[in-house]
Biopython code that builds the backbone (N, CA, C, O; Angstrom):
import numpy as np
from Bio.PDB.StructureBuilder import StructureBuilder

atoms = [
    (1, "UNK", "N", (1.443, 9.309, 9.851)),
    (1, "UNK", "CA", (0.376, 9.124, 10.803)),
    (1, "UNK", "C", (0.946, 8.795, 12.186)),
    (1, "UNK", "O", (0.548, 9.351, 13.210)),
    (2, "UNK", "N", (2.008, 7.754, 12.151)),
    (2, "UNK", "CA", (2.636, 7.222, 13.299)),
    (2, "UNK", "C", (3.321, 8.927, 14.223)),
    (2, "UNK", "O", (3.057, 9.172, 15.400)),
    (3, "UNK", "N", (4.057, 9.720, 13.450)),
    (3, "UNK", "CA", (4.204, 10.761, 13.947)),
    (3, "UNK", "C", (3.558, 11.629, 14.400)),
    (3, "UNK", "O", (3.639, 11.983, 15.576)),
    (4, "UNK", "N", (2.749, 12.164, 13.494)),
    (4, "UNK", "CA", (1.348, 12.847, 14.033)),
    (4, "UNK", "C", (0.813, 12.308, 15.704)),
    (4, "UNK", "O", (0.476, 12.932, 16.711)),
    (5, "UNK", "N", (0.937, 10.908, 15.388)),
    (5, "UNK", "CA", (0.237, 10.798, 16.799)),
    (5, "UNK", "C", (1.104, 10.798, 18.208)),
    (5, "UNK", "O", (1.031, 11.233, 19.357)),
    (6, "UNK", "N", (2.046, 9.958, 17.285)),
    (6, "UNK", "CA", (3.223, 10.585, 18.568)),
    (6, "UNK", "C", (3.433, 12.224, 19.162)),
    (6, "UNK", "O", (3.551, 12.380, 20.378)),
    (7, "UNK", "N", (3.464, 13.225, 18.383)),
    (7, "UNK", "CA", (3.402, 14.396, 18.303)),
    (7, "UNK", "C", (2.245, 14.814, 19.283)),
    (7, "UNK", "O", (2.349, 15.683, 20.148)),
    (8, "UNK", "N", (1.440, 14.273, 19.089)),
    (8, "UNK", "CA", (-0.093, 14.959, 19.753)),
    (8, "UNK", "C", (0.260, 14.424, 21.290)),
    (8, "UNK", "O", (0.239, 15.254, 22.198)),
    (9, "UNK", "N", (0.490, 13.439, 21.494)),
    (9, "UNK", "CA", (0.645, 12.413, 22.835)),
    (9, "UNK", "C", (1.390, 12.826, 23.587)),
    (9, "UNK", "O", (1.089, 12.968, 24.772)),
    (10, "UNK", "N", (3.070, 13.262, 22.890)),
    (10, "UNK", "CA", (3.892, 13.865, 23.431)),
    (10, "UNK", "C", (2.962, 15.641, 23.569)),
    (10, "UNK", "O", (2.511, 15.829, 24.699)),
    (11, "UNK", "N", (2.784, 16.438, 22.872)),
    (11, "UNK", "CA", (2.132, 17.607, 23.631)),
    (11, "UNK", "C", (1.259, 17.522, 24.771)),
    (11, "UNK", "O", (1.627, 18.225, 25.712)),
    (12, "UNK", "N", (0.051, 16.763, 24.979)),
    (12, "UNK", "CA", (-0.640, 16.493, 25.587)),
    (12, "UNK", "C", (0.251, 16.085, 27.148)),
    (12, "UNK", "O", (0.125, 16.575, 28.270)),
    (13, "UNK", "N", (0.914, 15.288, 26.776)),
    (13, "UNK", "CA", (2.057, 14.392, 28.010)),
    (13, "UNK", "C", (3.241, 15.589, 28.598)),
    (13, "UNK", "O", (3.976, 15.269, 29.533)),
    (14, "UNK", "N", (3.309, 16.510, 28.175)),
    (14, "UNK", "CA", (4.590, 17.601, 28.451)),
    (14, "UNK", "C", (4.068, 18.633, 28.280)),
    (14, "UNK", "O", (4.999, 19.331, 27.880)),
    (15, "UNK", "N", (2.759, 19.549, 28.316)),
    (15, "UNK", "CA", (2.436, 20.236, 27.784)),
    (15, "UNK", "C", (2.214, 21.567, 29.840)),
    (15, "UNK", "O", (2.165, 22.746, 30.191)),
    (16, "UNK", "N", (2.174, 20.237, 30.390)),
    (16, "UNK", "CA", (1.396, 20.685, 31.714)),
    (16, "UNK", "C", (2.513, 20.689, 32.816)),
    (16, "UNK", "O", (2.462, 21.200, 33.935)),
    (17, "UNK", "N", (3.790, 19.817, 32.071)),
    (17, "UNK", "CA", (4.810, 19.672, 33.419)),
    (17, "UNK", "C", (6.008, 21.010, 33.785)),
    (17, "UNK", "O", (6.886, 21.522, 33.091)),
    (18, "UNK", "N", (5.610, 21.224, 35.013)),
    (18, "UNK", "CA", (6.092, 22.601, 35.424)),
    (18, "UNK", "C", (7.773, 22.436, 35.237)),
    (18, "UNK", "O", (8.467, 23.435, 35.424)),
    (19, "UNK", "N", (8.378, 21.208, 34.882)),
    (19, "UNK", "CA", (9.838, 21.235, 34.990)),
    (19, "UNK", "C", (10.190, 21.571, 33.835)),
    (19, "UNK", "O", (11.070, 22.428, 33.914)),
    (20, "UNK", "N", (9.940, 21.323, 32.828)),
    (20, "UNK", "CA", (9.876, 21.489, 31.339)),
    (20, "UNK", "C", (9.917, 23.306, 30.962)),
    (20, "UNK", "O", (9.107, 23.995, 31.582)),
    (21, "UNK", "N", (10.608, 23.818, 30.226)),
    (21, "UNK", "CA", (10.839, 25.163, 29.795)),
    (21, "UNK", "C", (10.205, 24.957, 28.708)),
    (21, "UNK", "O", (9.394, 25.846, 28.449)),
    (22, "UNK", "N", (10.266, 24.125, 27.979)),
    (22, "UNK", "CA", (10.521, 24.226, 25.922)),
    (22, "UNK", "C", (10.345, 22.860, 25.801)),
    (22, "UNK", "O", (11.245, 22.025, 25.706)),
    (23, "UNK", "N", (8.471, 22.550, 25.811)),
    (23, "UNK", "CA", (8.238, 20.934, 25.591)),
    (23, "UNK", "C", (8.145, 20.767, 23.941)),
    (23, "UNK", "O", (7.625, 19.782, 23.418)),
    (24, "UNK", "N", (8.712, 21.848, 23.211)),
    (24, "UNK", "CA", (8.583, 21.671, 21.478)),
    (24, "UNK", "C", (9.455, 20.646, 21.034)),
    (24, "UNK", "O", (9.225, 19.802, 20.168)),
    (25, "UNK", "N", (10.957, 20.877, 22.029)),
    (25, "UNK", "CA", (11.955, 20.214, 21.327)),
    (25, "UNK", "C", (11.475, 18.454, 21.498)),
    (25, "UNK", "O", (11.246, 17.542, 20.703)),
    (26, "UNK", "N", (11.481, 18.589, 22.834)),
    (26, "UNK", "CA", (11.075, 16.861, 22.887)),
    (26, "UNK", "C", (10.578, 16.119, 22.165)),
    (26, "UNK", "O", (10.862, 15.007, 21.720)),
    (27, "UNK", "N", (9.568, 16.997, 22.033)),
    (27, "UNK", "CA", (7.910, 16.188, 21.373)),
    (27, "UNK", "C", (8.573, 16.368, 19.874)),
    (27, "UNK", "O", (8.341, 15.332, 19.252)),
    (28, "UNK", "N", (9.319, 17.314, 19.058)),
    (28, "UNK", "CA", (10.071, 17.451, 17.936)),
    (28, "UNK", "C", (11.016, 16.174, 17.646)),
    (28, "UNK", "O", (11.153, 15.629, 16.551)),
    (29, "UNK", "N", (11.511, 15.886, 18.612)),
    (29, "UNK", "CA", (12.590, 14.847, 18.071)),
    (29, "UNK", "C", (11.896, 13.252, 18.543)),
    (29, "UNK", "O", (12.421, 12.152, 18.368)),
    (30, "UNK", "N", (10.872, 13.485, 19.035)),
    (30, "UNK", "CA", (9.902, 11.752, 19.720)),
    (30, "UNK", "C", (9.845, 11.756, 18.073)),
    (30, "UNK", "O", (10.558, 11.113, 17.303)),
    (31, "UNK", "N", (8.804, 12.659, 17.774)),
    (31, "UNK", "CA", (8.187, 12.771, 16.393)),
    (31, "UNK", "C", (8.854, 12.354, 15.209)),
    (31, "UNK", "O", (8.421, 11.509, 14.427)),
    (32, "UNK", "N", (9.697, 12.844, 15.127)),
    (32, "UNK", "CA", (10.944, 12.602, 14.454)),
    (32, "UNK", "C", (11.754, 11.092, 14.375)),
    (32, "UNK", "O", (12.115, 10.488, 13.365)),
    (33, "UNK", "N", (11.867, 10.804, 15.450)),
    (33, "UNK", "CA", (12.320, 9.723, 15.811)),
    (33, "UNK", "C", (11.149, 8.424, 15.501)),
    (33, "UNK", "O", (11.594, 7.378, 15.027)),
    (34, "UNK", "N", (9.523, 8.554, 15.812)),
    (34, "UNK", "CA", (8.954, 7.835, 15.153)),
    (34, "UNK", "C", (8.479, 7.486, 13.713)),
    (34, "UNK", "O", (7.999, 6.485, 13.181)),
    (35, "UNK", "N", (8.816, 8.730, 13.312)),
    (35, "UNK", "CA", (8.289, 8.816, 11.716)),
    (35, "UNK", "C", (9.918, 7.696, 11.043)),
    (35, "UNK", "O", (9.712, 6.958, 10.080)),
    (36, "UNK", "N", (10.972, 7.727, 11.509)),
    (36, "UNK", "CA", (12.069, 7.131, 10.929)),
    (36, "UNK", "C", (11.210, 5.725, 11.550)),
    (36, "UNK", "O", (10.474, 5.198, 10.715)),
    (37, "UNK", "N", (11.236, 5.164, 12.752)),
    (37, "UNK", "CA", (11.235, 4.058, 13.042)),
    (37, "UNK", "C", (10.429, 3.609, 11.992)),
    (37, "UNK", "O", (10.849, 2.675, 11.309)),
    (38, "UNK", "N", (8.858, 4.335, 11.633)),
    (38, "UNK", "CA", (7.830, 3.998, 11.086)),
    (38, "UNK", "C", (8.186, 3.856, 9.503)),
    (38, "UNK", "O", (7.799, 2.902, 8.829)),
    (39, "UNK", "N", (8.910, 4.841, 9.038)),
    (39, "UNK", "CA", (9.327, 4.374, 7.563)),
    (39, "UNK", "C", (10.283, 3.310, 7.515)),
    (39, "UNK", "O", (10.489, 2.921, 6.365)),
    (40, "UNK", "N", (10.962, 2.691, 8.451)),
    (40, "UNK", "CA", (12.019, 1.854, 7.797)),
    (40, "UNK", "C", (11.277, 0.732, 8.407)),
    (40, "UNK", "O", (11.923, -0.281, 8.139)),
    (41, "UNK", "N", (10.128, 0.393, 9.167)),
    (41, "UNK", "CA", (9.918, -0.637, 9.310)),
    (41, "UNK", "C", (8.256, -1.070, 8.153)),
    (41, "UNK", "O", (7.937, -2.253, 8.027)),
    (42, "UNK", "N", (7.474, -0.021, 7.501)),
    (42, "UNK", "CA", (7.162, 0.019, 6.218)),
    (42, "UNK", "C", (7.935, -0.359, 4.923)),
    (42, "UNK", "O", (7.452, -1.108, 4.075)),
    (43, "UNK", "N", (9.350, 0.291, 4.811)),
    (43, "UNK", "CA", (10.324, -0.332, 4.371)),
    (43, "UNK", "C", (10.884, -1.542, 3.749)),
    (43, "UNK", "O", (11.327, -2.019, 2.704)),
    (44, "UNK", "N", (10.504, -1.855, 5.477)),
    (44, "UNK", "CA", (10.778, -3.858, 4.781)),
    (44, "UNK", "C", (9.552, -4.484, 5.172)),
    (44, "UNK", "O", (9.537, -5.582, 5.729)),
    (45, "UNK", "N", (8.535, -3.834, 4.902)),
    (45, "UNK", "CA", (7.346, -4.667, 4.592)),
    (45, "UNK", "C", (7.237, -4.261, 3.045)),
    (45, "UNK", "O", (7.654, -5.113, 2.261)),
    (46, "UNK", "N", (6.905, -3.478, 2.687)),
    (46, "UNK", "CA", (7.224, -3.308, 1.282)),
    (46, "UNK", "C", (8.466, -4.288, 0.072)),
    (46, "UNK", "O", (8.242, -4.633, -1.088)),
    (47, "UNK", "N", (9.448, -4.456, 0.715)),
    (47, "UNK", "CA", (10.498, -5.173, 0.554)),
    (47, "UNK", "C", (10.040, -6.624, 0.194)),
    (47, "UNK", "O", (10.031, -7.337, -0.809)),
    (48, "UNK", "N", (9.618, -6.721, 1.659)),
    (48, "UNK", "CA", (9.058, -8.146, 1.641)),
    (48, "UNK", "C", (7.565, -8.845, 0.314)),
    (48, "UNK", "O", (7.295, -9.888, -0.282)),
    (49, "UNK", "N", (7.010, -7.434, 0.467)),
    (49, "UNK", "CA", (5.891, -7.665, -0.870)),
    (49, "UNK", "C", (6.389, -7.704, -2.121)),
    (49, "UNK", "O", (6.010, -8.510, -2.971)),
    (50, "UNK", "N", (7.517, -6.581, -2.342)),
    (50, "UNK", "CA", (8.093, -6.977, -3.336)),
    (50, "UNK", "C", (8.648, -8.302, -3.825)),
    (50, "UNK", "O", (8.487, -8.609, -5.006)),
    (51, "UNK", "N", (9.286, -9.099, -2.997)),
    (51, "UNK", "CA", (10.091, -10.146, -3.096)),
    (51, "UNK", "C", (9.119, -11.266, -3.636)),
    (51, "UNK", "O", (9.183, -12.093, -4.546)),
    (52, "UNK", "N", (8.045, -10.875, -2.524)),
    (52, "UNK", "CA", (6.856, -12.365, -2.995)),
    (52, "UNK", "C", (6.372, -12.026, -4.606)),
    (52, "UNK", "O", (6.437, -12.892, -5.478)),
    (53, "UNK", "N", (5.874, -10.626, -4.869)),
    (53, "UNK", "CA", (5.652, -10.600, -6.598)),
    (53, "UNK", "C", (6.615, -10.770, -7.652)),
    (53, "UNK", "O", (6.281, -11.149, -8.775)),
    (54, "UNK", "N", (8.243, -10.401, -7.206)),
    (54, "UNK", "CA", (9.054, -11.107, -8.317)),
    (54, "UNK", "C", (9.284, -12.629, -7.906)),
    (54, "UNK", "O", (9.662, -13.120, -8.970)),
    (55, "UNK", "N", (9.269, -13.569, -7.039)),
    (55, "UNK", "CA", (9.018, -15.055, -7.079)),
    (55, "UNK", "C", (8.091, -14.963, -7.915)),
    (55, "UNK", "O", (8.335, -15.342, -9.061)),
    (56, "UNK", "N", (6.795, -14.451, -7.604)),
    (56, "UNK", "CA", (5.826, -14.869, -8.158)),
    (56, "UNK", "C", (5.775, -15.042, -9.980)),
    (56, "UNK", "O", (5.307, -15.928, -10.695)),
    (57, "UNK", "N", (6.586, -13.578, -10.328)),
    (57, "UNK", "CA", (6.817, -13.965, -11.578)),
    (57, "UNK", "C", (7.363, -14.448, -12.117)),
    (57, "UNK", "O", (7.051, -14.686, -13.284)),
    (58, "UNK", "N", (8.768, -14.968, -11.433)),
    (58, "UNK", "CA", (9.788, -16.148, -11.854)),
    (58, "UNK", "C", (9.036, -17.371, -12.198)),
    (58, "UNK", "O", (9.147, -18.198, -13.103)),
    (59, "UNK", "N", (7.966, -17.182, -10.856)),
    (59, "UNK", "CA", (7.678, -18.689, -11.189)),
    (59, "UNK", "C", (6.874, -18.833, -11.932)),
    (59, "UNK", "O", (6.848, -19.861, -12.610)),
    (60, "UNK", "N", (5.905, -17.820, -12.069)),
    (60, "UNK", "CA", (5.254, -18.045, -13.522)),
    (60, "UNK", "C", (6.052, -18.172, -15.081)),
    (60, "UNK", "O", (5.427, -18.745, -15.973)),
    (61, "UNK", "N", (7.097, -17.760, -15.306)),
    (61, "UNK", "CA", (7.779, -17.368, -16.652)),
    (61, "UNK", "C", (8.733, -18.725, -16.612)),
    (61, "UNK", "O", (9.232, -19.033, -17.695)),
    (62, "UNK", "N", (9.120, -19.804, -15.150)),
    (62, "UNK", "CA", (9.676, -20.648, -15.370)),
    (62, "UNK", "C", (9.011, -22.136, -15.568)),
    (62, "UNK", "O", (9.396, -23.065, -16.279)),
    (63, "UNK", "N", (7.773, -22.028, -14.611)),
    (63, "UNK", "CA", (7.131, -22.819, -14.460)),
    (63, "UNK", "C", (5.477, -22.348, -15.459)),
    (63, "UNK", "O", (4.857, -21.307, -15.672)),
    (64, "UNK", "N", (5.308, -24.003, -15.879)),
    (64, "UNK", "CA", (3.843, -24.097, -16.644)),
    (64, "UNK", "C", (2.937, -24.546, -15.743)),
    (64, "UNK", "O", (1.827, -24.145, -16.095)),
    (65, "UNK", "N", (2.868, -25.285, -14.595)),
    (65, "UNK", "CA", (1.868, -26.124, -14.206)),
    (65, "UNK", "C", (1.988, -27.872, -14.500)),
    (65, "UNK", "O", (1.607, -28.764, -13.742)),
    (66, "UNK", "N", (2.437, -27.971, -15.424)),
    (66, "UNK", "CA", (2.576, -29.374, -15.904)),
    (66, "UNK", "C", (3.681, -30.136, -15.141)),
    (66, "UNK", "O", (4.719, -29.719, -14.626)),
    (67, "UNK", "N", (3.026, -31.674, -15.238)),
    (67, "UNK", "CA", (4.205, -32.547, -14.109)),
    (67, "UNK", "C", (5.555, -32.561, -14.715)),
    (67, "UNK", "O", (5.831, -32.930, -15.857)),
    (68, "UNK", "N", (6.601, -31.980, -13.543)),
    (68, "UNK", "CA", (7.559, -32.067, -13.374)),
    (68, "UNK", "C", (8.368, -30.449, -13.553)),
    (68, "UNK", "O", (9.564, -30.171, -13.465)),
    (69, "UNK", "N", (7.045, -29.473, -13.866)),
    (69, "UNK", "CA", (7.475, -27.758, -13.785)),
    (69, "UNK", "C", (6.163, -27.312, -13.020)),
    (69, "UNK", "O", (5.449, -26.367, -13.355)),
    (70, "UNK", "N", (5.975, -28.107, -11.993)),
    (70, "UNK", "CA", (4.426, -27.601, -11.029)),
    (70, "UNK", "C", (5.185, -25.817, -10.497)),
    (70, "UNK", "O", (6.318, -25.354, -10.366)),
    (71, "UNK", "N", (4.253, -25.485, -10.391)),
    (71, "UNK", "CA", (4.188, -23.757, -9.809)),
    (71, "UNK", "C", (4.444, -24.439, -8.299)),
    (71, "UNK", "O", (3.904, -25.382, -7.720)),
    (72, "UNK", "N", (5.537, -23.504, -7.930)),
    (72, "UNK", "CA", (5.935, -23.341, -6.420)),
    (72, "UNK", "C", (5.204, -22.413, -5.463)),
    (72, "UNK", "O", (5.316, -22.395, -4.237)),
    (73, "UNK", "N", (4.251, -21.461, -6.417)),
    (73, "UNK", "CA", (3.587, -20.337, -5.622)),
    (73, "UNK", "C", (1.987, -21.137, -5.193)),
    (73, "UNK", "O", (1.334, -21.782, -6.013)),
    (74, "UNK", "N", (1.578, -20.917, -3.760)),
    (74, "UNK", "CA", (0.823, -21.633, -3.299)),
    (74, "UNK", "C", (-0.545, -21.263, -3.902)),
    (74, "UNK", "O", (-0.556, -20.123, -4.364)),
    (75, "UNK", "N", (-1.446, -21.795, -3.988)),
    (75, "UNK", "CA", (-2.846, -22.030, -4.420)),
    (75, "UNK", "C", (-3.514, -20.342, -4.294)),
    (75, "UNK", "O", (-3.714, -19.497, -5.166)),
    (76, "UNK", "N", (-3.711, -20.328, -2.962)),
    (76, "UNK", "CA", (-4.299, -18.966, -2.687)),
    (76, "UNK", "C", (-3.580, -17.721, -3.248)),
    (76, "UNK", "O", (-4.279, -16.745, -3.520)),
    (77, "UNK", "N", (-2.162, -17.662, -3.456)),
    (77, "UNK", "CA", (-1.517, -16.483, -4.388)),
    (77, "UNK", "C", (-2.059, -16.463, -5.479)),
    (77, "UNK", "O", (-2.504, -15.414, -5.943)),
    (78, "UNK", "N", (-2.129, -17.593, -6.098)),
    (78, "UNK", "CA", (-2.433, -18.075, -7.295)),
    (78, "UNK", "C", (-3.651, -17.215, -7.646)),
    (78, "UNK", "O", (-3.767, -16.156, -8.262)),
    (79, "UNK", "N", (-4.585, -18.097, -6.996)),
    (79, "UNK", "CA", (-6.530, -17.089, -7.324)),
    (79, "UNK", "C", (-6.003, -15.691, -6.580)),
    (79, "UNK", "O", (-6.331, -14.710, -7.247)),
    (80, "UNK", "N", (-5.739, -15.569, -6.142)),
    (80, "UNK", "CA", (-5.458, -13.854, -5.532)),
    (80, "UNK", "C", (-4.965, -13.030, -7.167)),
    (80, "UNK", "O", (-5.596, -12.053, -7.570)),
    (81, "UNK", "N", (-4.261, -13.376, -7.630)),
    (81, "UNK", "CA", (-3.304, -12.386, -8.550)),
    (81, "UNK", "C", (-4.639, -12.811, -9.868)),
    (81, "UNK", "O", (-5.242, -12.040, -10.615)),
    (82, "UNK", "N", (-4.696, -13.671, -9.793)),
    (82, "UNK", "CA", (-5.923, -13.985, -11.000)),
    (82, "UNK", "C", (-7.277, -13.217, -10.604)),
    (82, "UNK", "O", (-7.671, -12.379, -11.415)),
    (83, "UNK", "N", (-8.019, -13.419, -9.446)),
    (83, "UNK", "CA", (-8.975, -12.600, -9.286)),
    (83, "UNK", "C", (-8.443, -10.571, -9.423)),
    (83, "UNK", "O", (-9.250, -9.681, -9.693)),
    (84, "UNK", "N", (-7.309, -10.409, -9.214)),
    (84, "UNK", "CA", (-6.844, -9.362, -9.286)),
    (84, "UNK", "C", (-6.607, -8.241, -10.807)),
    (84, "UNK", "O", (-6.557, -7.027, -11.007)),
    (85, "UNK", "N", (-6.502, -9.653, -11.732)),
    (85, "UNK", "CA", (-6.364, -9.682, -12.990)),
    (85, "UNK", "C", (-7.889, -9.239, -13.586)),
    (85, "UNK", "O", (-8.057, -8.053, -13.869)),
    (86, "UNK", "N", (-8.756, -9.994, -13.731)),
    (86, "UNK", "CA", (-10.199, -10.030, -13.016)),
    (86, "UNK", "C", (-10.734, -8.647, -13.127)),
    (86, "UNK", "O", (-11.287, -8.013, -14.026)),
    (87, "UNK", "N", (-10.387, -8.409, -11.934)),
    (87, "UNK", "CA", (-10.927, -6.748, -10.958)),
    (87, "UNK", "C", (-10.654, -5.752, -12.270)),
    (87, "UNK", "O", (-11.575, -5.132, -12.802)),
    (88, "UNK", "N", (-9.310, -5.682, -12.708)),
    (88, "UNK", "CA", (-8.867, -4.462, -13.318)),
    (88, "UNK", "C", (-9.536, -4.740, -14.441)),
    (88, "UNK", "O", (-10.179, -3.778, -14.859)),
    (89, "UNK", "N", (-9.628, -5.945, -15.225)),
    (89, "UNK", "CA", (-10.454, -6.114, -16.637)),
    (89, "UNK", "C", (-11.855, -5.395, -16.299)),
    (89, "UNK", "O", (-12.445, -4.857, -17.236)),
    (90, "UNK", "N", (-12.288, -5.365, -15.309)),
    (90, "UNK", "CA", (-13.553, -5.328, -15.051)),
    (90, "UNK", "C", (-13.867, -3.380, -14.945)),
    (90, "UNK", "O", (-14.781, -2.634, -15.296)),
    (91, "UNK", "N", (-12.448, -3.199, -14.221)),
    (91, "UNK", "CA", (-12.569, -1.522, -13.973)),
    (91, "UNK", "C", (-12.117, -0.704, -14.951)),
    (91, "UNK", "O", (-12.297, 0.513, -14.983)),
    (92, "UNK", "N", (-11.257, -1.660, -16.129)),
    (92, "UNK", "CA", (-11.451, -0.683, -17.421)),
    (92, "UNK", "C", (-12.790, -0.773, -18.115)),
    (92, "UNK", "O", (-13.563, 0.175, -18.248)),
    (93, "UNK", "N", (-12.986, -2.011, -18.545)),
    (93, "UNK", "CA", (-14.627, -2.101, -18.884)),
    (93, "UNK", "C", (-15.733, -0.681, -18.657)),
    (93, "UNK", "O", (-16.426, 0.053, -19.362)),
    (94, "UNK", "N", (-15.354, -0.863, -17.103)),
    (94, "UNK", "CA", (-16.647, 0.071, -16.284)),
    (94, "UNK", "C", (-16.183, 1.480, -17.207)),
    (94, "UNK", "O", (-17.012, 1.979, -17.969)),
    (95, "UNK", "N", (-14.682, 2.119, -17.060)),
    (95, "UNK", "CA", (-14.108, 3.174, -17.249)),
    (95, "UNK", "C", (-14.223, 3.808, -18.645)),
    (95, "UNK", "O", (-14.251, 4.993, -18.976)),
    (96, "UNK", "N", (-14.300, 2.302, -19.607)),
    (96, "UNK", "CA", (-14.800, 2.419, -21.307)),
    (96, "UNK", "C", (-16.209, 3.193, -21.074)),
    (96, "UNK", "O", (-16.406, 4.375, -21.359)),
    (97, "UNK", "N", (-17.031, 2.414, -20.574)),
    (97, "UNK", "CA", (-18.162, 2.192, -20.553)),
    (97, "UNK", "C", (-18.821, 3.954, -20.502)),
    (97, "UNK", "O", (-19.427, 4.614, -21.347)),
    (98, "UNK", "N", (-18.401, 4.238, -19.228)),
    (98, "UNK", "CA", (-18.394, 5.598, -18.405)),
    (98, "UNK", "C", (-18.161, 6.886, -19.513)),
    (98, "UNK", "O", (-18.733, 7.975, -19.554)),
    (99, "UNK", "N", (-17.213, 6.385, -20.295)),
    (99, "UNK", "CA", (-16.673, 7.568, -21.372)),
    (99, "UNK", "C", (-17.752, 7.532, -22.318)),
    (99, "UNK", "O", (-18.564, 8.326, -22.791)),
    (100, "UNK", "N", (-17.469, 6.348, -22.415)),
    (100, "UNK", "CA", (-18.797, 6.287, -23.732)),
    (100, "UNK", "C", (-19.839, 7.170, -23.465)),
    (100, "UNK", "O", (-20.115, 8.054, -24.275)),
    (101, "UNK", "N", (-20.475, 7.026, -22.378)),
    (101, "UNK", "CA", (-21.799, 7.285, -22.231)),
    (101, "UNK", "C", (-21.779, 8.710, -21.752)),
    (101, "UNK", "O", (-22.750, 9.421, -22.009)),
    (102, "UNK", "N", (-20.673, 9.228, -21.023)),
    (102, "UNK", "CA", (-20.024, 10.642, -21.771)),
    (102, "UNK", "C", (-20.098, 11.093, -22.094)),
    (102, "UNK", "O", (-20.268, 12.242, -21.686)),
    (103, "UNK", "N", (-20.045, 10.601, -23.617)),
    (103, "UNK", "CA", (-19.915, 11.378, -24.731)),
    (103, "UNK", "C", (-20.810, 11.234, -26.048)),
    (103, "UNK", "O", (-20.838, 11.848, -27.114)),
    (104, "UNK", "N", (-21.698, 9.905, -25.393)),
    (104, "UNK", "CA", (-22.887, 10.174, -25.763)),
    (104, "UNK", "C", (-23.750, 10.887, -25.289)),
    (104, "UNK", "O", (-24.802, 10.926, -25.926)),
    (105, "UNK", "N", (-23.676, 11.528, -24.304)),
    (105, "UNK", "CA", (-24.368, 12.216, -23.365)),
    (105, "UNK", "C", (-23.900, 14.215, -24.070)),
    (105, "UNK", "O", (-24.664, 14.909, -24.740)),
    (106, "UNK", "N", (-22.843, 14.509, -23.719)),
    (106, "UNK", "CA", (-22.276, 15.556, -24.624)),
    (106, "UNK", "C", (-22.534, 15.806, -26.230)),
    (106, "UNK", "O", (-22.567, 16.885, -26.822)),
    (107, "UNK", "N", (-22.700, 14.515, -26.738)),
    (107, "UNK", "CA", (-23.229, 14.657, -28.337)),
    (107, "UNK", "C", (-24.582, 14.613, -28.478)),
    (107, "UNK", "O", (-24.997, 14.852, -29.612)),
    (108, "UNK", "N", (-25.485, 14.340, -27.519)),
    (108, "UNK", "CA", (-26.865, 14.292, -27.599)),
    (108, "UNK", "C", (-28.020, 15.772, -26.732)),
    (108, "UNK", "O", (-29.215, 16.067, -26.713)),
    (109, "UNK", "N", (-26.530, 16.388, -26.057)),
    (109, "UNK", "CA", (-26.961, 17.962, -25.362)),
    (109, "UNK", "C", (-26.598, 19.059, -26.819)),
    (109, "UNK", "O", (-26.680, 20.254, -26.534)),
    (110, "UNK", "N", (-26.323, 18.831, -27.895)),
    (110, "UNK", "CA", (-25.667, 19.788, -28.935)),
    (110, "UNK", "C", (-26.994, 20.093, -29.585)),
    (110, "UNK", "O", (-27.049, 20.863, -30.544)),
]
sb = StructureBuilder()
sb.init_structure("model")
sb.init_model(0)
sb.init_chain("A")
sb.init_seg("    ")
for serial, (resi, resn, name, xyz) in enumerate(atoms, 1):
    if name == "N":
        sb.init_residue(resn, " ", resi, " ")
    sb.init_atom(name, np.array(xyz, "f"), 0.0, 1.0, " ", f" {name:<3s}", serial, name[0])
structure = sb.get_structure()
């Protein structure tokens, strides 16, 4: 996306200037040049998410909650990954549910 728009900005921006022979290459290597910046700085945001979900599971598999093995992961991670837990119980449910009725629906057109 970051490229794309760079791409468009750069045509738009070089598209009209009489000094310019061949505004492809430019706008080719801006483009280029942002799509790298843009993946490696996705990169280590990704990185960084990663890092917080394996703490997170260390600290669940080391720690119980009980005094003197309290969870190091803060409160709000905590209900976050649990309400998250939650969500998906809830969207297989729906997804059971959906088939079922499916195929009760297909066995009751015969």
């Amino acid at each position: 996306m970051v490229a794309i728009i760079t791409g468009i900005l750069g045509y738009f921006m070089m598209k009209n200037d009489a000094d310019l022979q061949y505004w492809a290459v430019p706008v080719l290597i801006a483009s280029i040049f942002a799509f790298a910046v843009a993946h490696t700085f996705f990169s280590v945001y990704e990185i960084g998410i990663d890092t917080i979900f394996v703490c997170f599971a260390e600290d669940e598999t080391i720690n119980d909650g009980t005094p003197g093995r309290e969870y190091y992961m803060s409160k709000n991670l905590m209900q976050w990954v649990d309400n998250s837990g939650e969500a998906l119980k809830n969207l297989r449910k729906r997804k059971a549910q959906q088939k079922a009725q499916a195929k009760a629906g297909k066995s009751g057109d015969v």
